[in-house]
C-alpha positions, 0 to 999 in steps of 0.5 A: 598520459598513457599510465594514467590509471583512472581506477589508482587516482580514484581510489587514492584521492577517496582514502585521502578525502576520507581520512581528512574528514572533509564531509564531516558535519560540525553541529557548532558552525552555521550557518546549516544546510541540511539534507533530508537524505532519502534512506535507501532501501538495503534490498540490493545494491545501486543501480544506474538510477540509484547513482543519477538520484543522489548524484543530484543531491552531492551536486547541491551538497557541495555547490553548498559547501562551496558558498560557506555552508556547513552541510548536513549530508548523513548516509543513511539506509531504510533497513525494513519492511517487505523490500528486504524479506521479499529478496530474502523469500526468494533468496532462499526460495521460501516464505517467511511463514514456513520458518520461525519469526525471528529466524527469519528476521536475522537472515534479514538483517544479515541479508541487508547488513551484506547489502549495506556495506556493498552499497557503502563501497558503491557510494565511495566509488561514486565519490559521494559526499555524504557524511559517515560520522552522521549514520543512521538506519531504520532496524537500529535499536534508537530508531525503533525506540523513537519510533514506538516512542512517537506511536505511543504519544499518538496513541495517547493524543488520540490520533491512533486508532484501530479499526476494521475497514477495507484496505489495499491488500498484496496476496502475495506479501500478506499485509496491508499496503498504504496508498503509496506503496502501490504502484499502477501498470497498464494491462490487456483483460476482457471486458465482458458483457452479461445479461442482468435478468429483470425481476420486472415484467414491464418492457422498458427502453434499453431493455432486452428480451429472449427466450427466457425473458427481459434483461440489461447489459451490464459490462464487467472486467470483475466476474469474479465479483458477482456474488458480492454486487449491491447495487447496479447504477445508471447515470441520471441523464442516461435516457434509461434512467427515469424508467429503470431507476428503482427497479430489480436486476437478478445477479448471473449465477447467484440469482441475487435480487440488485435495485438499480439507483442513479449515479452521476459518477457512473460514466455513460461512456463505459461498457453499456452505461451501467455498471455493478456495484460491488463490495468491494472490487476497487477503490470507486466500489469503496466510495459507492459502498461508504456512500450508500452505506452498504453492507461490506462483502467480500469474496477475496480471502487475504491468501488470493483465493476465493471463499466461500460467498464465491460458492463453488468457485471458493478455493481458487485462486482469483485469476482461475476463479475469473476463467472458471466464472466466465465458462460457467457464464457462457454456458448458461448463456449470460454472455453477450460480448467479450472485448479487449480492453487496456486497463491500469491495475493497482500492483504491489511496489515490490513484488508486482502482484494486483492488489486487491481491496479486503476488510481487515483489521488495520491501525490507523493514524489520523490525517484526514484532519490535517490536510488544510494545515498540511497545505497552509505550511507547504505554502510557506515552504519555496518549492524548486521546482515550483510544480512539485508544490502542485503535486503535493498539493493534488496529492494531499486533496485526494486524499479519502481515508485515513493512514494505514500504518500495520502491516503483517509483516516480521522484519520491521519495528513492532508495534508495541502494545499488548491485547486482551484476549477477552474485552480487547483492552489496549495496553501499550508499552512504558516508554522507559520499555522501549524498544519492546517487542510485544512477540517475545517480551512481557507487557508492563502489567501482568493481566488485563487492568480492566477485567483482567484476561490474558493479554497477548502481544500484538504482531503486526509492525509498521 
């Protein structure tokens, strides 16, 4: 045993299952086990989480083999999107913006094709028993093809639309983000308590007075926020309630006149019972915003920084806009009380930035209409274990808009359509054109068949 080689035997017995093929799938043998084998994204190489993961799925792709199955095992890779430009932004310390588009775009794929064949070796090394011969990745030319394919036949069904609406936004990586793609994280902020001026002279319950007159507390974690508060809300049952409902509050700093209006979602628990309703600072504004009906404002560009219904704070970035707000509001006296406060955060998945909420002009693919026959089929469906069923399924009912599916991102399939620059007609791409991308390649017409502008390539991606 002592010239036992475990790195030799390894090696030897790999090559040799290799080259006798023993994974390979035969689509003319049933019966079928098929794997729906997650892409991994070709970011970087495996990691120890990577190897348990599909170390979990070759246990079951050879228990499978072993009762009679042939298996259906691809290896495969996600080869698109803000992961591999992210690594690439940093690999070579810049932004995508500070080159040209398809420049860096083939420094991303070169980048990924490095990743993918480390990664390639390290499933091998693993003893994977995933299929070669059945290969696929997302930046493949049939694949982006099937895929503008597929938007193309949405589109023409009617389950694609675009729209202006407020979407989760990563400052840092500049697109538009799905639900998915965030991620939360706990973190320590102030929660700041502030004198709202009444625009009232009666004196009230829960009303405050000092030398300049009558005020509620509001508690904020946002002050950056201000200048885009609607509305503030109290809950029905608070006591205050009956006599502040309807009354006008005047917003610190920007002296903008606010109603008061009841709200069972408020949580009397929080801060003083009250809170600001802004458009729009997080997910609970949207709802209040879409419920009331109200004007949507923002104060966040896409950049991260402030604009210009922040006033004098416009050009900042958030975070130093949130101190310099916070020393002017002391100054003038409207702070009450500071408190320190664990909060969870929306981040972005990749890059860790806070994510915030801008209206922006997005395409979107219905699914709000499907959520019951999404769930009537996964009822049909064998779940192990039994509980990811009631995940889907939480999942799926909290579901409150529909699907963003642009990002304004480069490396990843474009979306093939072309736009007038006069009436905003839509032109999509022939599917016998496919794959196209609207950026460099002609549309299938030369002008607008409606009032025959200028037509120009969309440069948004999936």
């Amino acid at each position: 045993m002592s010239s036992y080689n475990a790195l030799e035997v390894e090696k030897k017995w790999q090559e040799k299952w290799q080259k006798m093929k023993l994974y390979t799938f035969d689509k003319e043998k049933l019966p079928v086990y098929s794997i729906d084998n997650p892409p991994r994204y070709a970011s970087g190489g495996l990691h120890i989480g990577h190897a348990v993961h599909y170390t979990h799925i070759d246990f079951v792709a050879r228990f499978k083999r072993m009762n009679g199955y042939n298996v259906l095992f691809p290896l495969c890779f996600d080869v698109n999107g803000i992961p591999i430009e992210e690594r690439v932004e940093r690999k070579y310390g810049i932004t995508r913006k500070d080159i040209e588009r398809h420049e860096f775009t083939q420094r991303c794929k070169e980048f990924a094709d490095e990743k993918i064949g480390e990664m390639i070796h390290q499933f091998m090394v693993l003893g994977e028993s995933m299929d070669e011969s059945v290969y696929y990745r997302t930046d493949a030319e049939y694949y982006r093809r099937l895929t503008q394919i597929s938007f193309i036949r949405l589109y023409e069904k009617g389950y694609i639309y675009k729209g202006e609406f407020p979407v989760n936004w990563c400052p840092r990586c500049m697109t538009a983000m799905a639900d998915a793609e965030i991620e939360h994280t706990d973190r320590k902020t102030l929660l700041n308590t502030l004198k709202f001026y009444c625009a009232f002279d009666e004196s009230l319950p829960g009303v405050k007075q000092d030398e300049r007159g009558s005020y509620l507390e509001i508690a904020t974690t946002r002050p950056e926020m201000l200048s885009t508060c609607q509305l503030v809300a109290i809950h029905p049952d608070d006591e205050r309630a009956p006599f502040l409902s309807g009354k006008e509050l005047i917003v610190p700093l920007y002296g903008k006149r606010v109603k008061i209006i009841e709200d069972e979602s408020v949580d009397p628990e929080f801060g003083t019972g009250v809170v600001m309703i802004c458009t729009i600072g997080d997910k609970e504004d949207l709802e209040w915003a879409l419920k009331y009906e109200l004007p949507i404002e923002i104060c966040i560009n896409g950049d991260g920084t402030m604009n210009e219904l922040a006033g004098p704070y416009a050009g900042m970035l958030v975070e130093k806009a949130r101190r310099a707000i916070l020393e002017d509001l002391k100054r003038e006296g409207y702070v009450t009380k500071q408190e320190d406060l664990e909060q969870s955060v929306g981040i972005c998945w990749r890059c860790k930035t806070p994510v915030e909420f801008i209206q922006a002009e997005q395409w979107f693919l219905k699914i709000l209409p499907f959520k019951e026959e999404i769930l009537e089929v996964a009822k049909r469906m064998k779940w192990y274990p039994e509980y990811m069923f009631t995940r889907l399924e939480e999942w799926v009912n909290s579901l409150r808009w529909d699907w963003v599916i642009s990002r304004q991102r480069y490396f990843a399939t474009p979306i093939p359509l072309w736009e007038c620059e006069k009436c905003g007609e839509v032109v999509l791409a022939r599917e016998e054109q496919c794959y196209v991308d609207p950026t460099i390649d002609s549309p299938p017409v030369e002008s607008c068949p409606k009032c025959g502008g200028k037509l120009v390539g969309s440069s948004d991606v999936f």
